[in-house]
C-alpha positions, 0 to 999 in steps of 0.5 A: 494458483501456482507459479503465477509470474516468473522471477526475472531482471528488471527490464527498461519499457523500450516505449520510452525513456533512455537507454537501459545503459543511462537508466541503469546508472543510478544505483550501485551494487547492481544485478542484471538489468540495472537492478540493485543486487541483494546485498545492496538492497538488504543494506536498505532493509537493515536500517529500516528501524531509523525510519520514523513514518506517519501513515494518514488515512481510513481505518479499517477493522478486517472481519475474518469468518472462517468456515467450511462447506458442505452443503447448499441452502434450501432456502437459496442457491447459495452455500452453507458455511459451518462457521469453525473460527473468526478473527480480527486484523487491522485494516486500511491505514491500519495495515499499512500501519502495521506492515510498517512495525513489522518490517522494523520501522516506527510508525504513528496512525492519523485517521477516524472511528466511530463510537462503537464497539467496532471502534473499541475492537480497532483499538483493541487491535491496536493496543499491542503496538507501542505508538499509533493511537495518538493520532486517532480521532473518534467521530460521534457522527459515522461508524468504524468502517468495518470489513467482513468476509466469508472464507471457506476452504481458503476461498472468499464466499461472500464480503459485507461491508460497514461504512460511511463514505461522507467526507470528514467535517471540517473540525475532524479534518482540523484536528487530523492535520493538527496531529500531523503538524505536531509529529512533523519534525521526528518524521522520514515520511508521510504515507497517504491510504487512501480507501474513499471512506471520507478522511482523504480530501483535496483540501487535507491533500493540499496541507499534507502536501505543503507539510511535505515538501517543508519537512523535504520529505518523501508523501507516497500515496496508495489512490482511489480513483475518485481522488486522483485529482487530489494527490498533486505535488505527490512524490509517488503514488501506488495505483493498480492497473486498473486504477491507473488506465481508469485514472489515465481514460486508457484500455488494455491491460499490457505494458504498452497500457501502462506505460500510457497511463504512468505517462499521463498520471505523472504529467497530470499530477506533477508526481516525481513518480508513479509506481502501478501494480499490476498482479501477476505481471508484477510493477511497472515504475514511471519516473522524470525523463520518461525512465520507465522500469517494469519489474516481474513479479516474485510471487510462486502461489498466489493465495490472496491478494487482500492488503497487498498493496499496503504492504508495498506503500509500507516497504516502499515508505521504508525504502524512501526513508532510509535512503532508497532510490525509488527504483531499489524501493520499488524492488523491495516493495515488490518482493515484499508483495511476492510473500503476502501475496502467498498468505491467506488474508490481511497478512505482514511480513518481517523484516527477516522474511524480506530479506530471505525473500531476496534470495543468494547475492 
């Protein structure tokens, strides 16, 4: 759909916090609203390549089916695609991984696959990076979680997944933080992806979260609502609306919502921030002291939203490790949504495209 948000300044919530004025001091270089200009956040983008980041989670192989229609089935009312192409992307903690690379950082992946050809596939995808397998565990016991969808006409026909949801054994959760432990000292950040299918557990929680804080690093996670009792002493966490207000026991889906619900989670979880996305209303930022921001979405055409938000834990882990107040990281992040957001399917951007994307000074 086109035109989907309007590009603005940032804005302070009035329902909370302090004043624009005292909220705003925070950065230098600013623009309207108290936001970093462009010159001042593409400082942050050109010394991405020093940020050395471990992502921790579920992997994923994302199944691409590309196809056309024509016609319905005789069989059931459903649509005939005409298969024209596949293709393979990395998923999960994979994508996060990948974003990551391809903004400029380095990066290393920690999470479980099965013993199959979906698992080999995976690697394979993996195999044009440089780094990133080390930490990359095969369990005899569950398959490579496997996600695959029906795309006619640039549209989504149908997704069919493969997975197991069981937590990890606890040999597989030992040899996960063992790998952490061994990269822990050449790390700016620790990124959590966090997609339910069992690598992410309070216990594994608890250890990266004492890791974390003995490093004095940045932990970002990227939640699934079930867990959100696991991500305490996080320093940011990136729910969606939806997760937020179902996290939060909070209706509605306007900034006075979401300015609950972030109240509620940083509270809850002792995080030094939460940062909600919310689609087309863009995100809104909840940090100490009830400072709040909610920041308008850059995005012209919204084609597909797949993998967005592991674009913007991947910028935002960037952004943290070179130096980034969280506000000027969550800026980035959320121009970096603006473009993947604009790309059919499981999609990264450049460090070059994020940079273009920020506009004139």
């Amino acid at each position: 759909m086109d035109g989907v948000g309007q590009m603005g300044s940032i804005r302070q919530s009035h329902s909370v916090g302090k004043s624009t004025r005292q909220a705003a001091a925070g950065s230098g270089g600013q623009g309207r609203g108290g936001e970093a200009s462009p010159k001042a956040l593409r400082q942050y983008i050109q010394r991405f390549s020093q940020a050395s980041v471990l992502v921790i989670g579920d992997l994923i192989l994302d199944h691409y089916i590309w196809g056309r229609v024509s016609r319905i089935s005789p069989e059931a009312p459903v649509p005939v695609v005409q298969v024209d192409s596949e293709s393979l992307r990395l998923g999960g903690a994979a994508n996060v991984f990948n974003n990551i690379l391809a903004l400029g950082g380095k990066a290393d992946l920690c999470g479980v696959i099965g013993s199959d050809e979906t698992g080999r596939m995976l690697l394979k995808e993996l195999g044009g990076t440089r780094s990133g397998r080390g930490g990359v565990v095969i369990d005899q016991d569950r398959p490579t979680t496997r996600k695959s969808r029906v795309i006619a006409h640039n549209q989504q026909i149908v997704r069919y997944d493969v997975e197991r949801r069981a937590e990890l054994k606890p040999a597989m959760q030992r040899r996960i933080l063992r790998y952490v432990e061994s990269r822990l000292r050449e790390l700016s950040c620790l990124v959590v992806s966090d997609y339910a299918k069992g690598v992410v557990s309070a216990t594994l929680m608890t250890d990266l979260t004492r890791l974390a804080a003995l490093r004095g690093i940045p932990l970002i996670v990227d939640p699934k609502v079930e867990h959100f009792s696991y991500y305490k002493g996080a320093t940011v966490i990136t729910p969606n609306h939806l997760e937020a207000t179902q996290a939060a026991g909070v209706h509605g889906d306007d900034d006075q919502a979401s300015d609950e619900a972030g109240a509620i989670i940083r509270q809850r979880l002792g995080c030094q921030a939460v940062l909600i996305t919310r689609g087309e209303k863009g995100m809104s930022l909840y940090e100490g002291d009830g400072v709040s921001w909610h920041i308008p979405t850059q995005a012209r055409q919204v084609y597909d939203v797949t993998g967005a938000g592991d674009t913007v834990i991947g910028t935002l882990a960037l952004a943290l490790s070179t130096g980034a107040s969280m506000r000027d990281a969550a800026a980035l992040a959320n121009y970096a949504a603006g473009v993947v957001v604009g790309m059919v399917g499981t999609a990264t951007l450049s460090a070059q495209q994020l940079s273009e994307a920020l506009g004139n000074d």
